[in-house]
DRENVEXSE-209170 format. One line per 10 residues: number of its first residue (from 1); their letters; for each residue x, y, z of C-alpha. Coordinates in Angstrom, 2 decimals. Each point is the difference from the previous one (the first is absolute). Layout:
BEGIN
NUM = a = X/Y/Z ~ ...
//
This chain:
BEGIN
1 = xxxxxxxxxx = 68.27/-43.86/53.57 ~ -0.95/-0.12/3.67 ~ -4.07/0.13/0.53 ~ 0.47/3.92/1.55 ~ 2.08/0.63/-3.75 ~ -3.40/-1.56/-1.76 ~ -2.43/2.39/2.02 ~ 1.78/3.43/-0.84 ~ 0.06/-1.58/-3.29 ~ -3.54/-0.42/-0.52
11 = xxxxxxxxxx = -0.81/3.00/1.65 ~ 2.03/2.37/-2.48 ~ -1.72/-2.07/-2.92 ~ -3.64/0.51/1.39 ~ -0.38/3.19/-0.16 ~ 1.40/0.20/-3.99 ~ -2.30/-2.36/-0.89 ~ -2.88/1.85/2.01 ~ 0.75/3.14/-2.24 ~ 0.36/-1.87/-3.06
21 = xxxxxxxxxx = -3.68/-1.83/0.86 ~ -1.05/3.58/0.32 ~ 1.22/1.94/-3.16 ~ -1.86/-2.90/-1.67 ~ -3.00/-0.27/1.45 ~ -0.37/4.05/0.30 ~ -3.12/0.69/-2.00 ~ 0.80/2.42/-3.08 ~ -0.86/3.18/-0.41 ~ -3.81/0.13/-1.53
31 = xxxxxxxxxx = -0.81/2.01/-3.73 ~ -2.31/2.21/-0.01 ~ -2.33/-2.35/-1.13 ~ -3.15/2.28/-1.79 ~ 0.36/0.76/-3.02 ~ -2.97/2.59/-1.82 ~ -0.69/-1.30/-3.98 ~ -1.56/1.76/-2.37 ~ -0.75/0.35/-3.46 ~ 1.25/2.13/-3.23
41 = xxxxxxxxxx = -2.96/1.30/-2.46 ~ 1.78/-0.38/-3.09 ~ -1.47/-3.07/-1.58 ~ -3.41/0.49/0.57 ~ -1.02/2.12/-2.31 ~ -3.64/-1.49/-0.77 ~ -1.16/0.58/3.34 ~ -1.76/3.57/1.39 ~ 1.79/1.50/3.18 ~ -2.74/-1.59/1.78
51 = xxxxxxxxxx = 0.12/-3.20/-1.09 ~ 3.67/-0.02/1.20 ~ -0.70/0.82/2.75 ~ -2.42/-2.17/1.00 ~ 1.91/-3.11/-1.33 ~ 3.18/1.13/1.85 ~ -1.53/0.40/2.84 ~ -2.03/-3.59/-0.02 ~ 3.28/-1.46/-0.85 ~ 0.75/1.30/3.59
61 = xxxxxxxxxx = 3.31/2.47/-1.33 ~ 0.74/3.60/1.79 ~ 1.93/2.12/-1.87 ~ -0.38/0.94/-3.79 ~ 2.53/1.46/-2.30 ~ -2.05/1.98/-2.36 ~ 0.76/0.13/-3.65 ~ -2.62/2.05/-1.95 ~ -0.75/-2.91/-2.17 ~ -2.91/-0.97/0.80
71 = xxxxxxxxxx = -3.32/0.65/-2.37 ~ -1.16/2.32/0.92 ~ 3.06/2.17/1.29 ~ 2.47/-0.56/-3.20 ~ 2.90/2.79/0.67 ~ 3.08/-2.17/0.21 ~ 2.68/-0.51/-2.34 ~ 2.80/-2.03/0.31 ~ 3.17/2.27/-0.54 ~ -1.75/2.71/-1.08
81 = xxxxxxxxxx = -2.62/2.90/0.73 ~ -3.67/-0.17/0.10 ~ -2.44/2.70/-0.04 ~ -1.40/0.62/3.16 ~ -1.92/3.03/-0.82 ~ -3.66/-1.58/1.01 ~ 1.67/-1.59/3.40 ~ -1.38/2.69/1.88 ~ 0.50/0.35/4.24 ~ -3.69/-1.51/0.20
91 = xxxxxxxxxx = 0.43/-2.84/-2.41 ~ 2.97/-1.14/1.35 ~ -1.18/0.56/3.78 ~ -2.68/-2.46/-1.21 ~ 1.95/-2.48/-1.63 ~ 1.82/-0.01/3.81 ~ -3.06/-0.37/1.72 ~ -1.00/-3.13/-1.69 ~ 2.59/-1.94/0.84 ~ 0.05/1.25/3.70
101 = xxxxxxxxxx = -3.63/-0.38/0.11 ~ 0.79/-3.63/-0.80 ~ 2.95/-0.06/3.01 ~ 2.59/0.17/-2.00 ~ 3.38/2.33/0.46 ~ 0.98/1.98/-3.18 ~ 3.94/-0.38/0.82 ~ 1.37/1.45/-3.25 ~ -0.57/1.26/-3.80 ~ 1.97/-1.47/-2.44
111 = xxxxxxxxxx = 1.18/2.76/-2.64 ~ 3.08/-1.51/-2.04 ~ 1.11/3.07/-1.79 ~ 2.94/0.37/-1.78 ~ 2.63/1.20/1.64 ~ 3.09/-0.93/-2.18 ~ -1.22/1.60/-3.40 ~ 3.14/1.79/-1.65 ~ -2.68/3.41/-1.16 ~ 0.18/2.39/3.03
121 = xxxxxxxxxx = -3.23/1.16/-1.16 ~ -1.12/-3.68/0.19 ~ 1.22/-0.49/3.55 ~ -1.66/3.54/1.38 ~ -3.60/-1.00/-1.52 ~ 0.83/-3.75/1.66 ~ 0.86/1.77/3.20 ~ -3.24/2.41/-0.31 ~ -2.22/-2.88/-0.50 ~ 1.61/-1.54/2.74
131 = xxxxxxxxxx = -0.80/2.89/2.33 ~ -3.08/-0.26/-1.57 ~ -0.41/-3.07/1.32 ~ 0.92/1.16/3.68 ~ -3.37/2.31/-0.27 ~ -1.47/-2.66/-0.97 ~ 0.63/-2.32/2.81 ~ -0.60/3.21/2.44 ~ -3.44/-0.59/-1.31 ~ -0.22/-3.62/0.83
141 = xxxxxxxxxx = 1.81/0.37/3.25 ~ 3.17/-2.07/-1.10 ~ 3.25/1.06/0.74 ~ 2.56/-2.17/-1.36 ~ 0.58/-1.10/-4.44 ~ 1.78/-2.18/-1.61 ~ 2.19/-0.09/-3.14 ~ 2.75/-0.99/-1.99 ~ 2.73/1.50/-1.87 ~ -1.49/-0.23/-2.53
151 = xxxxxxxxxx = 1.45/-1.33/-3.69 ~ 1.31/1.46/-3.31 ~ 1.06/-1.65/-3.10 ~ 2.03/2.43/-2.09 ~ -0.94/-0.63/-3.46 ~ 3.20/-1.29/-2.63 ~ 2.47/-2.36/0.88 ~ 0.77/-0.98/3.50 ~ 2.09/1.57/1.91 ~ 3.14/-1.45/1.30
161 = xxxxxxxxxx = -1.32/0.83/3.34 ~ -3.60/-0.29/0.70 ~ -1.43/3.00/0.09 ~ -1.21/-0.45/4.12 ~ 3.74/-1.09/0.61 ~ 1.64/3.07/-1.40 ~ 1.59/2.65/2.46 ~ -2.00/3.26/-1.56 ~ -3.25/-2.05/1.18 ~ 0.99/-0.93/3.79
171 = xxxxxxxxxx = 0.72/4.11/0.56 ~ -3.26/1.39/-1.89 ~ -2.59/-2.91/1.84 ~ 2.17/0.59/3.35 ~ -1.04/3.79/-0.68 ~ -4.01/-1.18/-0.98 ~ 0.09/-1.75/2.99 ~ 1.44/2.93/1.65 ~ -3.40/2.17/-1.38 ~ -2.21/-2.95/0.63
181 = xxxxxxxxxx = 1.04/0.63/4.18 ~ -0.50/3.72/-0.32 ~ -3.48/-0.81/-1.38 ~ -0.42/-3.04/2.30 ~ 0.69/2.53/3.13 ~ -2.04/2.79/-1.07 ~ -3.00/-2.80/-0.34 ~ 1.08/-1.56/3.35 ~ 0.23/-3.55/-2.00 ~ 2.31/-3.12/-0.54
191 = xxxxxxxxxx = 0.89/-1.23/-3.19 ~ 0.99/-3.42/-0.22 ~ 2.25/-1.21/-3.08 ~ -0.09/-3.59/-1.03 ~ 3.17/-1.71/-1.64 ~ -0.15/-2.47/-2.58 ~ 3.14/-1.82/-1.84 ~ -0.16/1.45/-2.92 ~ -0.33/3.61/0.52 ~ 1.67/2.85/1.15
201 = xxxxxxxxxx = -0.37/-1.25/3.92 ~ 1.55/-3.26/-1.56 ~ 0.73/-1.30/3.76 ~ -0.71/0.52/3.40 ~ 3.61/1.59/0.95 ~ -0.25/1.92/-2.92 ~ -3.64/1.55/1.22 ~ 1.55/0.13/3.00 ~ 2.88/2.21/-1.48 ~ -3.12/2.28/-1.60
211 = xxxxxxxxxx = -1.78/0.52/3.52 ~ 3.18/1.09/1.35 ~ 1.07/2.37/-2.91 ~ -3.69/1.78/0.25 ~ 0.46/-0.39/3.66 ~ -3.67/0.43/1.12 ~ -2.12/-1.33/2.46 ~ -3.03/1.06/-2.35 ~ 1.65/-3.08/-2.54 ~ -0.03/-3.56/0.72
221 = xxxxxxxxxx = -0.20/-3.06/-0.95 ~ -2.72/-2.56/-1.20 ~ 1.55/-3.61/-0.41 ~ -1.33/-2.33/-2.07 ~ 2.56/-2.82/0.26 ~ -0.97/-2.04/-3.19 ~ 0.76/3.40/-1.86 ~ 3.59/-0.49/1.01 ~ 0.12/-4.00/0.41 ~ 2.58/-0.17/-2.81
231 = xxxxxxxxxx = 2.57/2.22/1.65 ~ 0.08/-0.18/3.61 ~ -1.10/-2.95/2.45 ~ -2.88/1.26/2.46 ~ 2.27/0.35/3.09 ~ 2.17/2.64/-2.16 ~ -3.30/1.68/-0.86 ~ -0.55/0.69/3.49 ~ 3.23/0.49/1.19 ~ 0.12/2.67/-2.50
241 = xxxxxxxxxx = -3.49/1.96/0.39 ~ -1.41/-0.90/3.05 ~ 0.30/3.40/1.07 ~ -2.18/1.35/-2.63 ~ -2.55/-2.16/-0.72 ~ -3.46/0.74/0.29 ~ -1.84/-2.46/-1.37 ~ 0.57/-3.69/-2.17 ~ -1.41/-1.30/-2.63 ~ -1.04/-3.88/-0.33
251 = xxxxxxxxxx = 0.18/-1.07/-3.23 ~ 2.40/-2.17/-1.59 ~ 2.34/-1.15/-2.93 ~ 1.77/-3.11/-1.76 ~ 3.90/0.65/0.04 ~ 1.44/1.07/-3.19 ~ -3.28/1.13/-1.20 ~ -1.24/3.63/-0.66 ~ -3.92/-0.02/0.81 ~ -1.21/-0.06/3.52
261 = xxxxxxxxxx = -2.55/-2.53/0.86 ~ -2.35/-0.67/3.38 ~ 1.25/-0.95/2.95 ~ 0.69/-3.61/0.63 ~ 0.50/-0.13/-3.76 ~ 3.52/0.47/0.38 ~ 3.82/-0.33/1.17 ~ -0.46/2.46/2.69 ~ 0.46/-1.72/3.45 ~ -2.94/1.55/1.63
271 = xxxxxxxxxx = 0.27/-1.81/3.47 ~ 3.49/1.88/0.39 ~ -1.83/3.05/-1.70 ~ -2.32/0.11/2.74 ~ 2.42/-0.54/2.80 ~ 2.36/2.74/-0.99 ~ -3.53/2.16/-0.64 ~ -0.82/-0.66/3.89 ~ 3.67/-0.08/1.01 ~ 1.18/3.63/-1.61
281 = xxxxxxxxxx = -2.97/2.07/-1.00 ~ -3.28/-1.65/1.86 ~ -2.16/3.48/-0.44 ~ 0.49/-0.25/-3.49 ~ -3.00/-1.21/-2.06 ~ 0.14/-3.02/-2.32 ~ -1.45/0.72/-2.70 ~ -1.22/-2.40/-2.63 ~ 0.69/0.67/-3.89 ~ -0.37/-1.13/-3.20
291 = xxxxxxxxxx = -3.78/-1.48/0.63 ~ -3.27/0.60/-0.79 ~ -3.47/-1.23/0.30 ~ 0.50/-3.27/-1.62 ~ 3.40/-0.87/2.38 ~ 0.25/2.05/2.96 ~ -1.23/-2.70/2.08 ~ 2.19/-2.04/-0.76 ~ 3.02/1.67/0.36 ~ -1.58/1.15/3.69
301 = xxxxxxxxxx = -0.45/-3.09/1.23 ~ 3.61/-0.62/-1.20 ~ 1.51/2.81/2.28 ~ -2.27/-0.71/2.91 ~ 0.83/-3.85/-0.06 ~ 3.56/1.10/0.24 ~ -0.43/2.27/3.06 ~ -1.67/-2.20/1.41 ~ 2.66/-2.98/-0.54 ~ 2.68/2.79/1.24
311 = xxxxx = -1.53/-0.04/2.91 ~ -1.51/3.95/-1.06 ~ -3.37/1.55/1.02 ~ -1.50/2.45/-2.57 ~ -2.80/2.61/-0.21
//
């Protein structure tokens, strides 16, 4: 090769490398990296309204997702109906007010009626408690609830197919969910339904497969990935529901085992959790579950150590 041959030479390679220097060095593209967390009411039920508040908000948390368990506002039932006779407009426009008094954001009421009951007389006085439960959050200036399915164990032997898997029961809670959007648009709401493995949203294509069927933008999604952590890896989770999720829950489970435990207690991966969270749906809230007085710290430190390791700012 002459010395002339060796310059072209090295002046068709510099360039390729130049570009291949480039692509590499090229800073990726950034996550949205703020994340808001808040809190679910459920397990502390020994403490007043204000003295939630007040320790939610010195714990340094936003956003509350208010379950009416709390001493002195007992009206919630898991899969079932409460009386809410003496939660009057003013009572529950006060309950609101103390927790925004405190600077907190009342982002949702959980109401976990059930849906899925085979008694059509069952599921209309499930759906009117539900609406209900719209008023009730008209009150309290909250416009979005939560759910799930809901569950029913028919009484005998078991069924070849459980009763949640059976064809009858996709078409009747595809046409509940179809009433819960009429009353969800009348209210001007969103109702969030949260999957978990071993009910009738047994996956996350599956409650994707419901959304579509009811086919409302009044009904979406709330995904709590350690409900589904036996079935589907957290990338499919998102993959799947992305779309329609409006808020996570943080709490967590051991594989292969029924009962949900705090986070950081455990298989979940929650530094890919959080990274998908801020990746796919960053203006959802993450919500911590499963705690109470006794643990919450705990499993709050847990979730803020990993945003913060993930390179994640919170609020």
């Amino acid at each position: 090769m002459t010395r002339r041959d060796a310059l072209k030479a090295s002046a068709l390679l510099v360039p390729a490398l130049t570009t291949t220097v480039s692509a590499s060095a090229a800073p990726k593209p950034a996550l949205p990296d703020t994340l808001t967390l808040g809190m679910a009411t459920t397990d502390f039920r020994e403490l007043t309204n204000r003295q939630l508040a007040d320790e939610l908000a010195a714990a340094g948390l936003r956003v509350v997702q208010l379950f009416l368990t709390q001493s002195d506002s007992r009206y919630w039932k898991y899969n079932n109906r409460s009386d809410l006779a003496d939660l009057t407009p003013a009572r529950g426009e006060a309950i609101a007010r103390t927790y925004r008094s405190a600077g907190l954001t009342l982002h949702s009421l959980g109401v976990y009626a059930n849906m899925i009951h085979p008694d059509p007389t069952e599921r209309d006085a499930n759906l009117a408690y539900f609406e209900a439960m719209m008023r009730v959050g008209r009150d309290m200036g909250v416009d979005t609830f939560i759910t799930e399915a809901g569950h029913h164990h028919p009484e005998g032997p078991a069924p070849r197919v459980e009763y949640h898997f059976q064809e009858p029961v996709w078409h009747a809670m595809v046409a509940t969910g179809k009433r819960l959007a009429e009353m969800a648009e009348r209210h001007k709401v969103t109702v969030l339904f949260e999957p978990f493995f071993r009910g009738f949203l047994a996956s996350a294509k599956r409650t994707r497969l419901f959304l579509e069927a009811v086919g409302s933008p009044r009904i979406r999604a709330l995904l709590d990935p350690a409900n589904l952590l036996e079935v589907d890896d957290l990338e499919e989770m998102f993959h799947q529901l992305k779309p329609w999720i409006g808020c996570l829950h943080a709490k967590d489970r051991k594989l292969h085992v029924d009962a949900g435990v705090a986070a950081g207690k455990g298989d979940l991966d929650y530094a890919a959790f959080v990274r998908l969270a801020a990746q796919h749906t960053p203006s959802a809230p993450l919500v911590l579950e499963y705690v109470g007085s006794k643990d919450y710290r705990d499993a709050l430190q847990h979730l803020r150590q990993t945003l913060r390791q993930a390179g994640l700012h919170y609020r």
